[in-house]
C-alpha positions, 0 to 999 in steps of 0.5 A: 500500500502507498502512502496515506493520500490527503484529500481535499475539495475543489469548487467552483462558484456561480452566481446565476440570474433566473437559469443563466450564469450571471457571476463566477471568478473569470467576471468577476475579475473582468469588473475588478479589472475594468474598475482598476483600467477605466477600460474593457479593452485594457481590462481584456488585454489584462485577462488576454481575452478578445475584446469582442469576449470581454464586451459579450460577458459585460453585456451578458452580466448588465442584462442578468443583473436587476442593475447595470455593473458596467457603464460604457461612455463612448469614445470622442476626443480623449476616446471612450471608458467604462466604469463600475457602478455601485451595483457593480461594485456590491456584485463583487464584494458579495462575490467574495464574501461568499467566495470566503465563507465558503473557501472556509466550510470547505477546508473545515469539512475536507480535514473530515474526509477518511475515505 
């Protein structure tokens, strides 16, 4: 027999609207990102994801959600940006505290295992 195997769980979080996925870790990324640059394409090129992705998960979050995350101003002289709104910024706190509690239950229960 080899030796004693420590086991543990992994997970992955999803946020959904009604049956569609509206939140996990890659979106919420792609908000952190967009607040931090004031840009989808810089938050893109950050993440190296399309542009074209980027915008298609913006759109695919603002219309799930009950408010707008990500407003886009369009381009002129100094070119265009986005920004989180304060919906935005509740859908990724909310995220990550629940990310955390149950990151916590997780590592709690995975000492228990003795299969």
């Amino acid at each position: 027999m080899s030796a004693k195997k420590k086991y543990n769980i992994r997970f992955r979080i999803w946020f959904y609207a009604d049956d569609d996925k509206f939140l996990g870790k890659g979106r919420v990324e792609l908000l952190e990102r967009i607040k931090e640059v004031g840009s989808i394409t810089n938050a893109a090129k950050g993440m190296k994801m399309s542009y074209r992705q980027a915008w298609q998960m913006v759109k695919e979050m603002n219309e799930s959600a009950n408010e707008i995350l990500v407003e886009k101003s369009l381009g002129g002289k100094g070119g265009g940006g986005a920004s989180i709104t304060k919906a935005g910024e509740r859908a990724i706190t909310q995220f990550h505290d629940f990310e955390q509690k149950v990151n916590r239950f997780i590592a709690e229960e995975s000492k228990k295992l003795t299969i």
